[in-house]
C-alpha positions as CSV (number, residue, x, y, z in Angstrom):
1,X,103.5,46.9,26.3
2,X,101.0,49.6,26.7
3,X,98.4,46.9,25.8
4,X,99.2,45.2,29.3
5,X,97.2,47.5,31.6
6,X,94.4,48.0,29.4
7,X,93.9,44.1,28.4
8,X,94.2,43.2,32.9
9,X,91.5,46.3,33.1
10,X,89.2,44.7,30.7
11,X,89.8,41.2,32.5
12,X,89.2,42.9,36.3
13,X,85.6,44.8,34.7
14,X,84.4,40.8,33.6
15,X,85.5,39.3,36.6
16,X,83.3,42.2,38.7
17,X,80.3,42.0,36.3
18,X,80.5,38.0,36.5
19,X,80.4,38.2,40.1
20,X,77.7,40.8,39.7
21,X,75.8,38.9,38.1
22,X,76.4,36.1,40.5
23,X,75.2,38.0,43.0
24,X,71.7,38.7,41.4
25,X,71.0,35.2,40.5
26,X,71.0,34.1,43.8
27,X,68.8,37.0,45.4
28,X,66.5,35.6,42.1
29,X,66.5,32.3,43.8
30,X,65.8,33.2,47.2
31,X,63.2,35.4,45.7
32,X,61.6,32.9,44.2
33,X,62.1,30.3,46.2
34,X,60.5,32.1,49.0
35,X,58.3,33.4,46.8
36,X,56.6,30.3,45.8
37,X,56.7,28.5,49.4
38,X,54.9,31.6,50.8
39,X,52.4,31.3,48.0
40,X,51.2,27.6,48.7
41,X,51.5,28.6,52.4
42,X,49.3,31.1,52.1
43,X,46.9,29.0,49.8
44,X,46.9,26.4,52.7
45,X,45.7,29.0,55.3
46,X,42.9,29.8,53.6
47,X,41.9,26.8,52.7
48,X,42.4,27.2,49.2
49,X,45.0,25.1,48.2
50,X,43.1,21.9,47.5
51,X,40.4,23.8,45.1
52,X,43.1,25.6,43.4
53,X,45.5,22.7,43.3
54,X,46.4,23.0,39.8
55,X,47.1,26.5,39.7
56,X,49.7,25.9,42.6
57,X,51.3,22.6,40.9
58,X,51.8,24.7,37.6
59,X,53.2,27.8,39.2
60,X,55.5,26.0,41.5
61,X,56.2,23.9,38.3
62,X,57.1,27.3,36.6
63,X,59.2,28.9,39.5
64,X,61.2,25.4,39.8
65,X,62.0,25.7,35.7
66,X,63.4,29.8,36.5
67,X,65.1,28.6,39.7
68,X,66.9,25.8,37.8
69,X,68.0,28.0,34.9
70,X,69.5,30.6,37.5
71,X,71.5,27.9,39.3
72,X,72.5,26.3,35.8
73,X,74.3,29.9,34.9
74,X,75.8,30.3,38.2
75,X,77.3,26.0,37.7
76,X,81.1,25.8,36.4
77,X,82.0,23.9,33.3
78,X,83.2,21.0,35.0
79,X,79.9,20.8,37.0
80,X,78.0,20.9,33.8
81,X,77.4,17.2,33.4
82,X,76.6,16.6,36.7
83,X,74.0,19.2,36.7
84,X,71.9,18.3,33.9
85,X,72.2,14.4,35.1
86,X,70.7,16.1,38.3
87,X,68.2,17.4,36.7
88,X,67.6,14.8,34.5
89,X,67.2,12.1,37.6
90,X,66.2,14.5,40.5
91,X,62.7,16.2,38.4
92,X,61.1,12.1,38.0
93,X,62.1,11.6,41.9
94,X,60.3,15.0,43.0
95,X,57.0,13.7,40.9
96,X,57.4,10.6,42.8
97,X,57.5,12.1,46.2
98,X,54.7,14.5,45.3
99,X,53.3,11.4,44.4
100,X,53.4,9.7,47.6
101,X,52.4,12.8,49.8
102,X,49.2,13.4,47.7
103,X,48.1,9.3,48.4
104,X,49.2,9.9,52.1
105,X,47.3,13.0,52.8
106,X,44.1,12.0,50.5
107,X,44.5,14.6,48.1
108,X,44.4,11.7,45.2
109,X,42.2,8.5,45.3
110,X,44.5,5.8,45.7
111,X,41.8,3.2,44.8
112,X,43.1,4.3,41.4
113,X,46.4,6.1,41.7
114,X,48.1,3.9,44.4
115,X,51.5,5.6,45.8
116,X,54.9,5.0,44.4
117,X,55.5,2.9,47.5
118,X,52.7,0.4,47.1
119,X,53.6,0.0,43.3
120,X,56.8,-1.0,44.2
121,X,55.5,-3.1,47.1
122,X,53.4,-4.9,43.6
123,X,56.5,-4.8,41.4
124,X,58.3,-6.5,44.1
125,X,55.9,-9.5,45.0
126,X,55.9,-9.8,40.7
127,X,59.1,-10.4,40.2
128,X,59.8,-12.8,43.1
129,X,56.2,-15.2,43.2
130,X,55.9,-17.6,41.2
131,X,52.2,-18.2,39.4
132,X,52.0,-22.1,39.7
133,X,48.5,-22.0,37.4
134,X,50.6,-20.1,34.3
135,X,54.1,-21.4,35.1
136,X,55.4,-18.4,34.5
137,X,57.0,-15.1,36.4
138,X,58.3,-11.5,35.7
139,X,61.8,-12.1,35.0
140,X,61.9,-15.9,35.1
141,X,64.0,-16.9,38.4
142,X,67.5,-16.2,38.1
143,X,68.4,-17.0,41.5
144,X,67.6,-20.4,41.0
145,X,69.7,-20.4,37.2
146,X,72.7,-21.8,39.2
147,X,70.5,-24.8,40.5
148,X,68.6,-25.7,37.8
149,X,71.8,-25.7,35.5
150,X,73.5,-28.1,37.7
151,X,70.6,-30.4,37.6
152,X,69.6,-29.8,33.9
153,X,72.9,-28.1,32.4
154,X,71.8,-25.2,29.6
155,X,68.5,-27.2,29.1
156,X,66.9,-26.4,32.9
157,X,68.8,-22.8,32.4
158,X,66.2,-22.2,29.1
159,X,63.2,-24.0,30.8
160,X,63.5,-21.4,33.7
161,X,63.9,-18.6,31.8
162,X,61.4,-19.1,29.3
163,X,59.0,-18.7,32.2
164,X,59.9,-15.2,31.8
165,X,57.3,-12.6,30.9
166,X,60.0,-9.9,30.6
167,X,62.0,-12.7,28.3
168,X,58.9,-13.3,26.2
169,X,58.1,-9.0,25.6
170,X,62.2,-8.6,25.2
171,X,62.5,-11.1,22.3
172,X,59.6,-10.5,20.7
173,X,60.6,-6.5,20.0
174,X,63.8,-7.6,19.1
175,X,63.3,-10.2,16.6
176,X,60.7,-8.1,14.8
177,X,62.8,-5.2,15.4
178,X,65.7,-6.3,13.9
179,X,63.4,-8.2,10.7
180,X,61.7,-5.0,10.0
181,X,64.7,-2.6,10.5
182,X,66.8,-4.3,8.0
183,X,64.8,-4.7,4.7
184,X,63.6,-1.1,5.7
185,X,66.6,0.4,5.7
186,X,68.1,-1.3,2.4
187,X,64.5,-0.3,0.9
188,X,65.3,3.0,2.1
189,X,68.5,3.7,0.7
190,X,67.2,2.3,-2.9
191,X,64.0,4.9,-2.5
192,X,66.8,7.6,-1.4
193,X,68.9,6.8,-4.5
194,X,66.5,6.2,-7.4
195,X,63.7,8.0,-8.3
196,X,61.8,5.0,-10.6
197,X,61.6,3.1,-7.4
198,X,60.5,6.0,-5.0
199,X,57.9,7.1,-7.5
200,X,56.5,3.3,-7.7
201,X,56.8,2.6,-3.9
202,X,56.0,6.1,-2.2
203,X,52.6,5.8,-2.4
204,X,51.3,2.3,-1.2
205,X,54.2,2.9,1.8
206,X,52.1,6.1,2.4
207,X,49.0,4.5,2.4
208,X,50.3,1.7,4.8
209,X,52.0,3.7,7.1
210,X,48.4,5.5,8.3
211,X,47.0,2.0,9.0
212,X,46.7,0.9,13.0
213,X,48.9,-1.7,13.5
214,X,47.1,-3.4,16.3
215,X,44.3,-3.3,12.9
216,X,46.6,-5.9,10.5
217,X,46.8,-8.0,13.4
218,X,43.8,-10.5,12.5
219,X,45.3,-10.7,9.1
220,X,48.5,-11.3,10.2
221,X,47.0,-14.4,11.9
222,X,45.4,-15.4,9.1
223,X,49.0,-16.2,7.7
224,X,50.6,-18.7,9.8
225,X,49.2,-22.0,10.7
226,X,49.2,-21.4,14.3
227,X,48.0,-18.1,14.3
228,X,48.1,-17.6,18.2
229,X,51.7,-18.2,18.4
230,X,54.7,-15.9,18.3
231,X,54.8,-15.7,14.1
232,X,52.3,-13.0,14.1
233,X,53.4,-11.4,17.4
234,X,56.5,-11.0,15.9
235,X,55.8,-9.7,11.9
236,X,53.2,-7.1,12.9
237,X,55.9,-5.6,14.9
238,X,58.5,-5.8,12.1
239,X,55.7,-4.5,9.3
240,X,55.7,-1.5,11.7
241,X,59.6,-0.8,12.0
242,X,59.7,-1.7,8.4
243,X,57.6,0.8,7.1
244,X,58.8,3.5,9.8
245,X,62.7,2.5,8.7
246,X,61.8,2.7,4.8
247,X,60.4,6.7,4.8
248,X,63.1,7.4,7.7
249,X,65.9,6.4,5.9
250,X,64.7,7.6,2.6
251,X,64.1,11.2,3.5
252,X,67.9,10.4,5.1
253,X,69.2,9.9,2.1
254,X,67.5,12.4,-0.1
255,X,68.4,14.9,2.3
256,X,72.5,14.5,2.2
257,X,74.0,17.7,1.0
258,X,74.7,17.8,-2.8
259,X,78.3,19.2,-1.5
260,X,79.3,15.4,-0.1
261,X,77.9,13.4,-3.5
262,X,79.7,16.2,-6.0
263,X,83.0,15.3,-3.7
264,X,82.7,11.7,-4.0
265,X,82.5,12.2,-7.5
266,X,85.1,14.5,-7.7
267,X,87.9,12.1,-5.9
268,X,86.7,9.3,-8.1
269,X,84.5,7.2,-6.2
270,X,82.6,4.6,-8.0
271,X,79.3,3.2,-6.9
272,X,79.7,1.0,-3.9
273,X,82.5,3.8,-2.7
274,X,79.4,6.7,-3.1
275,X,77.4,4.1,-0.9
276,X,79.8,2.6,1.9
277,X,81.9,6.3,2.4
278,X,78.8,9.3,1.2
279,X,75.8,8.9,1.3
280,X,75.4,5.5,4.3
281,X,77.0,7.4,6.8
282,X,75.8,11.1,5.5
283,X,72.2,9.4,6.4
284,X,73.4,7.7,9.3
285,X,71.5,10.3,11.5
286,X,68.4,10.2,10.1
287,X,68.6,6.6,10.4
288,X,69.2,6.1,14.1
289,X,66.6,8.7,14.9
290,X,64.3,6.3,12.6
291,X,65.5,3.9,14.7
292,X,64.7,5.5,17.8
293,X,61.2,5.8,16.6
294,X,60.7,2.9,15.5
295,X,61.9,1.1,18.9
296,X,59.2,3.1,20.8
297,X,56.8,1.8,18.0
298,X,57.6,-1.6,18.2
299,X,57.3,-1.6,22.1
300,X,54.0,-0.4,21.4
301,X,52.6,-2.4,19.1
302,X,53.7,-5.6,21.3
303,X,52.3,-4.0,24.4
304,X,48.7,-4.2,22.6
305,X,49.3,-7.0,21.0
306,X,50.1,-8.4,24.1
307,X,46.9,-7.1,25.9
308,X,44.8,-9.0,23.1
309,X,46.3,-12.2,22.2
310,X,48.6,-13.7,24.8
311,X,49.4,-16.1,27.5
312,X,52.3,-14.6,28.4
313,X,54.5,-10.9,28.4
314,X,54.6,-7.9,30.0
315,X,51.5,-6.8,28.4
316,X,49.3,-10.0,29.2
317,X,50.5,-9.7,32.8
318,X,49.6,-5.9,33.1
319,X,46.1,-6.3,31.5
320,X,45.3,-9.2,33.5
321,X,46.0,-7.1,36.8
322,X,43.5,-4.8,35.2
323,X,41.0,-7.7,35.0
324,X,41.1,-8.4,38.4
325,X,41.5,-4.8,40.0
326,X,44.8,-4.7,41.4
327,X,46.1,-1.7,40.2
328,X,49.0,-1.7,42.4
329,X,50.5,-4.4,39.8
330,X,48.7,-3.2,36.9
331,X,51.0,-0.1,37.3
332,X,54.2,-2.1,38.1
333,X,53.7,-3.9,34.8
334,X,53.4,-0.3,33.4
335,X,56.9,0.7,35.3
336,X,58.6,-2.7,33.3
337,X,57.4,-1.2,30.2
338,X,59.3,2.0,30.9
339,X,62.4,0.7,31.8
340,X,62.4,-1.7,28.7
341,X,62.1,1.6,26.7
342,X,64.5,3.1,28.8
343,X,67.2,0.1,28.6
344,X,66.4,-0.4,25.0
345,X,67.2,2.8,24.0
346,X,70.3,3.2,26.1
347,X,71.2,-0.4,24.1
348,X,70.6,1.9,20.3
349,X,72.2,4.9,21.5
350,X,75.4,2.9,23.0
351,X,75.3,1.2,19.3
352,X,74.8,4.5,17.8
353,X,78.0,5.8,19.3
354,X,79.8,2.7,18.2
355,X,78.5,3.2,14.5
356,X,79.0,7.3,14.2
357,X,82.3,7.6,16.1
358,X,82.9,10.8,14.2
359,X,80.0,12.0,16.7
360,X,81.5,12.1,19.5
């Protein structure tokens, strides 16, 4: 019982220093809050501001980063989430505005480095005109899928969307994605597990892996019979995520800790058992980030392959707005690349989470 007093005097003396310290993180952020405003102010006044532009973007940059870490110790558990999304959303939007204001007020030539708005203005005419010369458009029509499907059925559905150069970048990744991940992996887990196979391979994978890419293209043409269609489009970007998925997944599998494969043993597991229960999922990491790597990669390599040999993708239609100095597009086609990347990786991570349960 005499416990009692002592244990409610020790909870009263956190409660006061939490609010204590409460109290100082937010005088931190007014401090530097105002701190910072009154420095670009100031750099404004005297005329300074433009000359010394990047010493103001990377101090403001810097007090931002202090202020957020302040108001991230002062955020409740159950405000945690919502937080970081904020954070994770709200730092892209406050380039983009900074963005716009520099085009506005001339501080950027926009001959070059259009503003957000007139990027989305491009982005916007792209996906909804359709290039009668090519016969072909950014996302291929839906709206009209509906129409063309009663006229056509499935037929007219595929006709339309085969016009698509989001379509054409989308299927290419996966397709090679999925043709190089595969053998990689299994070639992976053989290199993890046996050293003959690792000794004979290691070397001529190491050798490939340095190689360019983009440079095996031309003899990746020189393969097929029609060597400007979407055969070698499609196998340099799986002899990318092949090699990248072979070393990722061997280093995975060499790396499992000797504790798991002793207790395999130990229970009685035989060889499949060591694979399927030990040493598949103790790589399964590794693997996915490989995998993660190797999706960036293969976006990539389409991209350029795209920019050189193509009638029709993402890539072609961003290079070609190059060509012809509309930048405004040129950068929309470089916003579809990022959210491909972005929806692609939200697709491996939602598998991911379907594959390592135990994870969560």
């Amino acid at each position: 019982m005499s416990e009692l007093p002592h244990s409610a005097a020790q909870d009263a003396g956190l409660t006061v220093n939490s609010a204590a310290v409460r109290d100082a993180d937010r005088r931190a952020i007014l401090l530097l809050f105002g701190g910072i405003v009154v420095f670009n102010l100031a750099l404004f006044a005297v005329g300074l501001w433009r000359p010394l532009a990047w010493l103001a973007i990377v101090a403001s940059f810097v007090t931002l980063v202090l202020v957020c870490e302040r108001i991230g110790r002062m955020v409740s558990p159950r405000a945690r989430s919502a937080y970081e999304r904020s954070l994770a959303f709200g730092f892209p939007l406050a380039v983009l505005a900074l963005w716009q204001i520099a085009g506005d007020t001339g501080m950027i030539n926009t001959t070059w480095f259009p503003q957000p708005s007139k990027i989305a203005a491009g982005l916007w005419d792209m996906i909804v005109r359709y290039d009668r010369l090519s016969g072909t458009s950014l996302l291929g029509r839906p709206w009209l899928i509906p129409e063309a499907f009663s006229q056509n059925g499935l037929a007219g559905v595929w006709a339309l969307l085969s016009e698509s150069h989001v379509l054409a970048t989308v299927s290419r990744v996966l397709i090679g994605f999925i043709l190089g991940a595969v053998p990689g992996i299994l070639l992976g887990v053989v290199m993890g597990v046996n050293q003959t196979v690792r000794l004979m391979l290691d070397t001529t994978i190491s050798a490939v892996y340095v190689l360019p890419k983009i440079a095996i293209f031309p003899i990746v043409m020189l393969i097929f019979a029609d060597p400007f269609g979407e055969g070698p489009k499609i196998l340099v970007v799986a002899l990318a995520v092949f090699i990248l998925m072979t070393i990722n997944t061997m280093a995975g599998v060499r790396g499992i800790d000797k504790v798991y494969l002793m207790a395999g043993r130990n229970y009685g597991a035989n060889g499949w058992q060591m694979m399927r229960h030990v040493i598949v999922p103790g790589a399964m990491p590794v693997i996915f980030a490989g995998l993660r790597i190797a999706l960036g990669t293969a976006m990539i390599v389409i991209i350029s392959v795209e920019f050189l040999r193509a009638k029709q993708g993402v890539g072609f239609i961003t290079f070609y707005y190059w060509e012809v100095l509309n930048p405004e597009k040129m950068y929309a086609g470089l916003v579809v690349v990022m959210l491909l990347g972005i929806m692609l990786t939200y697709l491996l991570q939602w598998l991911q989470r379907r594959m390592m349960p135990w994870h969560r």
